[in-house]
mmCIF file of the N, C-alpha and C atoms, coordinates in Angstrom:
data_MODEL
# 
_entry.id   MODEL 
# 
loop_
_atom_site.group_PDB 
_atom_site.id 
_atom_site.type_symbol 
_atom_site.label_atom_id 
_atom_site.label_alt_id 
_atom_site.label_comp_id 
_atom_site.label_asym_id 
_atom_site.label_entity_id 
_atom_site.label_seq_id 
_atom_site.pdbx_PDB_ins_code 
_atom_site.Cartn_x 
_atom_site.Cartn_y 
_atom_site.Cartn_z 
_atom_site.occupancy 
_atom_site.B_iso_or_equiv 
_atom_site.pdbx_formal_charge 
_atom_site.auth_seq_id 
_atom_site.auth_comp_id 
_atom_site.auth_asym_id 
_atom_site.auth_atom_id 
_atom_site.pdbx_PDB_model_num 
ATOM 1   N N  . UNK A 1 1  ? -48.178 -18.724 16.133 1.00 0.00 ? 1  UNK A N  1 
ATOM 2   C CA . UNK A 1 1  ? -49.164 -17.688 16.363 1.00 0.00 ? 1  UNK A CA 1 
ATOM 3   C C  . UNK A 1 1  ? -50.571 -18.276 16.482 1.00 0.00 ? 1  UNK A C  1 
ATOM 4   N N  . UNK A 1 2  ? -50.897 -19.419 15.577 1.00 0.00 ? 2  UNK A N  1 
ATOM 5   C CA . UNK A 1 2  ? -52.178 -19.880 15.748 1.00 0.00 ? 2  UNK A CA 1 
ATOM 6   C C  . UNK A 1 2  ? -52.591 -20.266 17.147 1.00 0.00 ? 2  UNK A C  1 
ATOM 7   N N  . UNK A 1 3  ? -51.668 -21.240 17.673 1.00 0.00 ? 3  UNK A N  1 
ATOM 8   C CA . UNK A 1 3  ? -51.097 -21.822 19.027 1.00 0.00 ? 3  UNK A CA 1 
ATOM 9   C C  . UNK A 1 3  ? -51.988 -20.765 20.062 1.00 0.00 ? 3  UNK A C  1 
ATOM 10  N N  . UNK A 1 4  ? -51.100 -19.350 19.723 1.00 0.00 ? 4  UNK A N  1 
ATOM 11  C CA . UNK A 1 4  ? -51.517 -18.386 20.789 1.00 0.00 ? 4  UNK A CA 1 
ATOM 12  C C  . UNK A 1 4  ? -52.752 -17.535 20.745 1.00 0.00 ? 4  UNK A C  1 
ATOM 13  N N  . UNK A 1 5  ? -53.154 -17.658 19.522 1.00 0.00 ? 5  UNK A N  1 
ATOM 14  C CA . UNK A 1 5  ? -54.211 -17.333 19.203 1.00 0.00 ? 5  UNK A CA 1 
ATOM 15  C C  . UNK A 1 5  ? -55.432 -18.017 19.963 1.00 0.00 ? 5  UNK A C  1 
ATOM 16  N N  . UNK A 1 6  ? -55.607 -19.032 19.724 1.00 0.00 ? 6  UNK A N  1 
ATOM 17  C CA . UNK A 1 6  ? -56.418 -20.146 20.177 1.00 0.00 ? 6  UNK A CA 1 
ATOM 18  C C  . UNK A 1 6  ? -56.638 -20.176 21.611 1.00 0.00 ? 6  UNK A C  1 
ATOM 19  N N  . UNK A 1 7  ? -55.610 -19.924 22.459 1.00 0.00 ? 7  UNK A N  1 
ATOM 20  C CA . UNK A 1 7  ? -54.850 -19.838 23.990 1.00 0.00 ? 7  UNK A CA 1 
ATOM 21  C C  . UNK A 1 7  ? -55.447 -19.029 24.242 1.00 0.00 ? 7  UNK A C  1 
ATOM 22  N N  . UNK A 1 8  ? -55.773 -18.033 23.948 1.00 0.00 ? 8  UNK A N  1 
ATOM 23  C CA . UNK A 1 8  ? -56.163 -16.107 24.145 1.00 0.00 ? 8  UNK A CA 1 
ATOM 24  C C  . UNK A 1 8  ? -57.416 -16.663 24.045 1.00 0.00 ? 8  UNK A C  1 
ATOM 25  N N  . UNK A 1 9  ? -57.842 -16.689 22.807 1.00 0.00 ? 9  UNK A N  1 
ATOM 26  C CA . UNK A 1 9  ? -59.505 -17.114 23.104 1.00 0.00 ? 9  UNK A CA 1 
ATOM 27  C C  . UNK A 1 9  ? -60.110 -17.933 24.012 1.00 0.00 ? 9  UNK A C  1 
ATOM 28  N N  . UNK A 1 10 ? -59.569 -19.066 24.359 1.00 0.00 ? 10 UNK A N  1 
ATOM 29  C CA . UNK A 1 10 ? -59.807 -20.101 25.193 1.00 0.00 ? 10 UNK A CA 1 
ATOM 30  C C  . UNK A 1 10 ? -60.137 -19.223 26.348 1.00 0.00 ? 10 UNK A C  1 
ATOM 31  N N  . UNK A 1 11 ? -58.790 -18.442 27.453 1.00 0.00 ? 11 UNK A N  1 
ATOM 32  C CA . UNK A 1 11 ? -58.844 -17.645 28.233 1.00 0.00 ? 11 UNK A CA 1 
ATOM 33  C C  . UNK A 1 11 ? -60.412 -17.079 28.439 1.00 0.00 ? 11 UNK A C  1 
ATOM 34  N N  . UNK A 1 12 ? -60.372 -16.167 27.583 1.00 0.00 ? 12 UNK A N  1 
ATOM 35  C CA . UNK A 1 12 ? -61.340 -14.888 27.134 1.00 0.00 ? 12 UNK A CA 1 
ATOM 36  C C  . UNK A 1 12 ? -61.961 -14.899 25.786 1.00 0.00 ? 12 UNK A C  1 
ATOM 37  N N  . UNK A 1 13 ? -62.671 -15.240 25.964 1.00 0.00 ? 13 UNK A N  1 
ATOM 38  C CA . UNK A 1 13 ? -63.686 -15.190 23.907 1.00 0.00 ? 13 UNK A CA 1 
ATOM 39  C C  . UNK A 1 13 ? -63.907 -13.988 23.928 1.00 0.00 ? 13 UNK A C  1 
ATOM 40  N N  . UNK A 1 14 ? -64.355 -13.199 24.455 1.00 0.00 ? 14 UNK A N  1 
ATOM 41  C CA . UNK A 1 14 ? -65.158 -12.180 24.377 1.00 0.00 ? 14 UNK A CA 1 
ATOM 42  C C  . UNK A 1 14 ? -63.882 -10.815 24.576 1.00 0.00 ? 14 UNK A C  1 
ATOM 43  N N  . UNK A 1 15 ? -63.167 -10.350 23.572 1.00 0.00 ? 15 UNK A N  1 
ATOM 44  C CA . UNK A 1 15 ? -62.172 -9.154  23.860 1.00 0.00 ? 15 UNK A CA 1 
ATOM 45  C C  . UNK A 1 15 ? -62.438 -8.854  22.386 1.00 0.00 ? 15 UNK A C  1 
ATOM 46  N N  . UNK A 1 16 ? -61.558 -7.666  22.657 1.00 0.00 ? 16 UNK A N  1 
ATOM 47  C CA . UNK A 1 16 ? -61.628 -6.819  21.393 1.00 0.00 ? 16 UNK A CA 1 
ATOM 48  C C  . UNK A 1 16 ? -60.622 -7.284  20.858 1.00 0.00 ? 16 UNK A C  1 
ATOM 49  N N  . UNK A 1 17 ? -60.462 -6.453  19.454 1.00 0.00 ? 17 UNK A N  1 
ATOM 50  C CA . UNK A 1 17 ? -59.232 -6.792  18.283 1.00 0.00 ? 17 UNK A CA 1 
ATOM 51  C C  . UNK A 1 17 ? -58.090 -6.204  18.863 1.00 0.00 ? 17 UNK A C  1 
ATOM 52  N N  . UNK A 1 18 ? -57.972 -5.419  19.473 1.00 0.00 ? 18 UNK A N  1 
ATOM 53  C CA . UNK A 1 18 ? -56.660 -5.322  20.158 1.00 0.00 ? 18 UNK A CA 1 
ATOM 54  C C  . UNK A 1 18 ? -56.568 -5.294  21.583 1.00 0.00 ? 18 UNK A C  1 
ATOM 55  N N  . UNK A 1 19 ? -57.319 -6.149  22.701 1.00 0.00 ? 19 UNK A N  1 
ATOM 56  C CA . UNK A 1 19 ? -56.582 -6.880  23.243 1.00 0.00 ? 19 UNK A CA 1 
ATOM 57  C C  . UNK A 1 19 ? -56.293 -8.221  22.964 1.00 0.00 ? 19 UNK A C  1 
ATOM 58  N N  . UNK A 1 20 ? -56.845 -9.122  21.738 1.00 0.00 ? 20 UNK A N  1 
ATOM 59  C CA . UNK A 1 20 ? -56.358 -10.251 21.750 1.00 0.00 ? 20 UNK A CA 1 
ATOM 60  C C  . UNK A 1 20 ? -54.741 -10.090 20.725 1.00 0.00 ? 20 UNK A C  1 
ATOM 61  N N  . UNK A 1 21 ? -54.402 -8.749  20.349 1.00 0.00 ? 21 UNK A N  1 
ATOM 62  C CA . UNK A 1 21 ? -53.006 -8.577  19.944 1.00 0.00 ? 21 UNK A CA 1 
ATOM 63  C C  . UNK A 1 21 ? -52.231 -8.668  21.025 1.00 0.00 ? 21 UNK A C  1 
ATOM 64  N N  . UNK A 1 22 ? -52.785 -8.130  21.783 1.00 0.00 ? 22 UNK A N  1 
ATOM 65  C CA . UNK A 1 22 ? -52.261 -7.830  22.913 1.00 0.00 ? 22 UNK A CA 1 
ATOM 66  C C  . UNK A 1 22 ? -51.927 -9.032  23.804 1.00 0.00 ? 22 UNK A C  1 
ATOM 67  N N  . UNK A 1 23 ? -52.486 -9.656  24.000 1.00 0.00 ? 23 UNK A N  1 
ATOM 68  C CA . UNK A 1 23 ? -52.664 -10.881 25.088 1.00 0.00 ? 23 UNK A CA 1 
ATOM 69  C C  . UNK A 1 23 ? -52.033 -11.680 23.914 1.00 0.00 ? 23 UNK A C  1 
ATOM 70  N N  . UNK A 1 24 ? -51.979 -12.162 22.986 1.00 0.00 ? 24 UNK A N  1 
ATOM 71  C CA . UNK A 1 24 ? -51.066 -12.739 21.724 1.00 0.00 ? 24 UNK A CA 1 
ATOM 72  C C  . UNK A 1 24 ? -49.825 -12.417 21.904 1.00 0.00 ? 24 UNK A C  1 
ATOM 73  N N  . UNK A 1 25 ? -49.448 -10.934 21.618 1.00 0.00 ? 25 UNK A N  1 
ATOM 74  C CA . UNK A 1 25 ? -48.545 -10.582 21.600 1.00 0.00 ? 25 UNK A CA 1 
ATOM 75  C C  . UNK A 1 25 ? -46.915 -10.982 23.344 1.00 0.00 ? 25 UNK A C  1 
ATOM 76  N N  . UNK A 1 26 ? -48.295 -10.646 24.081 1.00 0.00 ? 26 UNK A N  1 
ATOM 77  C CA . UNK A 1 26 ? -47.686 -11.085 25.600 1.00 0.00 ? 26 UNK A CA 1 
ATOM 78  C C  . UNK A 1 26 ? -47.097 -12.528 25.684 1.00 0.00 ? 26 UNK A C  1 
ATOM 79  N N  . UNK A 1 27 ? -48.180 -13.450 25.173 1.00 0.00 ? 27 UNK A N  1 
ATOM 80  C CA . UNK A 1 27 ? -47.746 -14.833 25.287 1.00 0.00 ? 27 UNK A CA 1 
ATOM 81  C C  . UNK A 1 27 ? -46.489 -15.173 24.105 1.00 0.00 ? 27 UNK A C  1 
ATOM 82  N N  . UNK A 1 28 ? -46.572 -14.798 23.323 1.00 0.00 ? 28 UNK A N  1 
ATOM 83  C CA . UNK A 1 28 ? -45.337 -15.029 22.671 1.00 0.00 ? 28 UNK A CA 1 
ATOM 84  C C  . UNK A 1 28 ? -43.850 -14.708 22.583 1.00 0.00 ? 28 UNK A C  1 
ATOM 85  N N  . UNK A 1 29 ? -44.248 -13.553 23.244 1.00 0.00 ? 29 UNK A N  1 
ATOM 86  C CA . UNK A 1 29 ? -43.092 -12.072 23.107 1.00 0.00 ? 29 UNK A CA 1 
ATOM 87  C C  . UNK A 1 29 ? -41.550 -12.945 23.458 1.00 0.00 ? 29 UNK A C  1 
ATOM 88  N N  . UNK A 1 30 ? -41.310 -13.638 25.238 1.00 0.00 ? 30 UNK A N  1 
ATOM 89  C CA . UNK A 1 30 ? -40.240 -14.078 25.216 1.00 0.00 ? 30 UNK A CA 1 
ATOM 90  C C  . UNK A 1 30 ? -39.866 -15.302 24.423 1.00 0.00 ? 30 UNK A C  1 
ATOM 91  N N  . UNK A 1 31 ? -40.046 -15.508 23.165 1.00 0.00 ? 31 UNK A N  1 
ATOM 92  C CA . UNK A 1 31 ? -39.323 -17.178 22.776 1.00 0.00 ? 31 UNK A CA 1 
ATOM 93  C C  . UNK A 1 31 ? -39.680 -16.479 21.237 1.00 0.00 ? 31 UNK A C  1 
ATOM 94  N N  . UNK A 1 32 ? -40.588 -15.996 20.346 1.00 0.00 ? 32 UNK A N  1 
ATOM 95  C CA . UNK A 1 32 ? -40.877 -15.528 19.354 1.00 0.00 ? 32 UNK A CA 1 
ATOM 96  C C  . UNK A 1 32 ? -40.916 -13.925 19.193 1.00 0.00 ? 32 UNK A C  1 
ATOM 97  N N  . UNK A 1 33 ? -40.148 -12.993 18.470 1.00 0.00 ? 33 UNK A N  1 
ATOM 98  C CA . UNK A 1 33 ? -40.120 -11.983 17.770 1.00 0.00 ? 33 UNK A CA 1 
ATOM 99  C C  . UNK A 1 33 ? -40.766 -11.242 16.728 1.00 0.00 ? 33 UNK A C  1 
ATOM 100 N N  . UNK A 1 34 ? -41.974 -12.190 16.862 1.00 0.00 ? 34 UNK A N  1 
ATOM 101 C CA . UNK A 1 34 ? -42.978 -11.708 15.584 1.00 0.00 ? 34 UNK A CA 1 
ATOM 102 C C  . UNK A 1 34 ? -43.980 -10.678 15.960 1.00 0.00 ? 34 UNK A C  1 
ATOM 103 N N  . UNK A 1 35 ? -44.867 -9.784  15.477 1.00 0.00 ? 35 UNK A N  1 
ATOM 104 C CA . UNK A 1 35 ? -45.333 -9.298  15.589 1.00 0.00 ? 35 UNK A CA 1 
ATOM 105 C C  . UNK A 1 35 ? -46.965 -9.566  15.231 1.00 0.00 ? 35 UNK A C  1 
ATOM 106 N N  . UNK A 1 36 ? -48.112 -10.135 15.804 1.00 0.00 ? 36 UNK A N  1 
ATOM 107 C CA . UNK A 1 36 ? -49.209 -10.415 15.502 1.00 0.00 ? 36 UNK A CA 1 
ATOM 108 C C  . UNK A 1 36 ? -50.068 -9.325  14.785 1.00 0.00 ? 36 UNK A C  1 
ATOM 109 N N  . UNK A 1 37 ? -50.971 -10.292 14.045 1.00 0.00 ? 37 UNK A N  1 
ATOM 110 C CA . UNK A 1 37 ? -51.976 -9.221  13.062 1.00 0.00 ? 37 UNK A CA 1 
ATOM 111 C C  . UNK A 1 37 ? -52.819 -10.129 13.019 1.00 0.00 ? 37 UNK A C  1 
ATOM 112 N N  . UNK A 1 38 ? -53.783 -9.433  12.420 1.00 0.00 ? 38 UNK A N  1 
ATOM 113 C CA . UNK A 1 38 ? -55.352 -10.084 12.245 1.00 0.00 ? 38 UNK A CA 1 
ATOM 114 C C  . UNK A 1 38 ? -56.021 -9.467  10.893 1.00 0.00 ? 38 UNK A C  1 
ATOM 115 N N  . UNK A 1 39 ? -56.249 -10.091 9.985  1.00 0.00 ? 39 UNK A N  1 
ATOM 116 C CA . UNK A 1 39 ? -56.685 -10.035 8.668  1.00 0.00 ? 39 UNK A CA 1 
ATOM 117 C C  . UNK A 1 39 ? -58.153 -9.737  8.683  1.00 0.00 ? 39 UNK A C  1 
ATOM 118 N N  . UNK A 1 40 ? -58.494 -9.413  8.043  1.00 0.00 ? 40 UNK A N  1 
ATOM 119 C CA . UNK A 1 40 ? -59.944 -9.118  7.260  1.00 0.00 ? 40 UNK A CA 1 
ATOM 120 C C  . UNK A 1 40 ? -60.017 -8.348  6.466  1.00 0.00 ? 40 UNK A C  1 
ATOM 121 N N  . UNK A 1 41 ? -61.553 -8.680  5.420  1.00 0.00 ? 41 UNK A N  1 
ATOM 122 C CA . UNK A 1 41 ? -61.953 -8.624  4.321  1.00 0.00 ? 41 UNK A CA 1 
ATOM 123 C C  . UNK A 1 41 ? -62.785 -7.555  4.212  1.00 0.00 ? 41 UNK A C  1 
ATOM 124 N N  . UNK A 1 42 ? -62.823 -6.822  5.379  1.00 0.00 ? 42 UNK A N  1 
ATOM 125 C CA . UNK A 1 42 ? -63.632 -5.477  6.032  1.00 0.00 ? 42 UNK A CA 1 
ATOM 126 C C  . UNK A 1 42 ? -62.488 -4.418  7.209  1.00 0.00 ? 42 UNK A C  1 
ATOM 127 N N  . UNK A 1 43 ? -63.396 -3.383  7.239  1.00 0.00 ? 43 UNK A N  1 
ATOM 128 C CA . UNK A 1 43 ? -62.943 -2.585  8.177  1.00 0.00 ? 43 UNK A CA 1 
ATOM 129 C C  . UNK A 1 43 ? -62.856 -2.978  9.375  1.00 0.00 ? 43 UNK A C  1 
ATOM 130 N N  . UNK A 1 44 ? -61.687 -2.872  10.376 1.00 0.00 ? 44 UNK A N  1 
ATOM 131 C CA . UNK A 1 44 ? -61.478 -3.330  11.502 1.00 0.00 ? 44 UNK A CA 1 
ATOM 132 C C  . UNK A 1 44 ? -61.443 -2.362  12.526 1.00 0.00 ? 44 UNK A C  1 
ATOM 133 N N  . UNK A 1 45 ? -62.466 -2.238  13.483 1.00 0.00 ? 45 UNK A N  1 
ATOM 134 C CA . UNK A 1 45 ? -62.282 -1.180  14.377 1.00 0.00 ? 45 UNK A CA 1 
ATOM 135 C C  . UNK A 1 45 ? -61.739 -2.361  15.354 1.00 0.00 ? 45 UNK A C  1 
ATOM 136 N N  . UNK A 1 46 ? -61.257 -1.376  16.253 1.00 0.00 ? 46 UNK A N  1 
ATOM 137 C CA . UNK A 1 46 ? -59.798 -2.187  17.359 1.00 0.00 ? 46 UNK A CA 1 
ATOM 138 C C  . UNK A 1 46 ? -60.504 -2.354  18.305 1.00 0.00 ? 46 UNK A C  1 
ATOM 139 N N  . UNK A 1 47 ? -61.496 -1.282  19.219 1.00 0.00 ? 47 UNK A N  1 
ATOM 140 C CA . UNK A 1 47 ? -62.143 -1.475  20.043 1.00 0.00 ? 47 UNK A CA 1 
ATOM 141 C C  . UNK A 1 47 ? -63.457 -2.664  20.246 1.00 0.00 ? 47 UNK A C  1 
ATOM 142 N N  . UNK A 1 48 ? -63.828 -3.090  18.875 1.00 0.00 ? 48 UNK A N  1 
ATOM 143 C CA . UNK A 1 48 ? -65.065 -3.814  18.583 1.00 0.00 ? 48 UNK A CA 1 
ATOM 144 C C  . UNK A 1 48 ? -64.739 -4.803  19.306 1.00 0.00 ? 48 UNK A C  1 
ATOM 145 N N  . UNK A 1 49 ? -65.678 -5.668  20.200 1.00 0.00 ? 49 UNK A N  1 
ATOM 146 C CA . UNK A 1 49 ? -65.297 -6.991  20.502 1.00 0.00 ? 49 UNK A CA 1 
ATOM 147 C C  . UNK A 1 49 ? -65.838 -8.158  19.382 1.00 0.00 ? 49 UNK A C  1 
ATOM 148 N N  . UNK A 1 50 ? -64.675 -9.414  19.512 1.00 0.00 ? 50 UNK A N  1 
ATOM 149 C CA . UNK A 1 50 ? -64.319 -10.159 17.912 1.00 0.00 ? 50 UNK A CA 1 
ATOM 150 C C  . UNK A 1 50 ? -65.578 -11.233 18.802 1.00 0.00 ? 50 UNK A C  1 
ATOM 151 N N  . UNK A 1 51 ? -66.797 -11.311 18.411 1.00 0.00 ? 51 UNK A N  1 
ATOM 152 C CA . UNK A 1 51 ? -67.305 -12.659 18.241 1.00 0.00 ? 51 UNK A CA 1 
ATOM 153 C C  . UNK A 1 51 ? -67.083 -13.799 17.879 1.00 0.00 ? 51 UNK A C  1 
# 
C-alpha cells in the first residue's frame, strides 16, 4: 500500500482524500484485496485536498 501510495502522489500531489483512495485503490485492486485507508489524528473531510 505504501508502494501505491507514493505512485498516486507522484502522478498527482494535489487530490483529495478520496481520490487518492481511489486512485490507490485502482492500482492495487487486481493482484491485492485490501482495502485502503488513511489515518489521522483529526477530522477528515474527503473532499479537502491532502497537501
Amino acid at each position: 500500500m505504501s508502494w501505491a501510495y507514493c505512485e498516486v502522489m507522484k502522478r498527482n500531489p494535489k487530490q483529495s482524500y478520496k481520490q487518492i483512495l481511489r486512485e490507490v485503490y485502482n492500482m492495487t485492486y487486481p493482484r491485492y484485496h485490501q482495502t485502503p485507508q488513511l489515518g489521522s489524528s483529526h477530522k477528515i473531510v474527503c473532499s479537502f485536498v491532502l497537501l
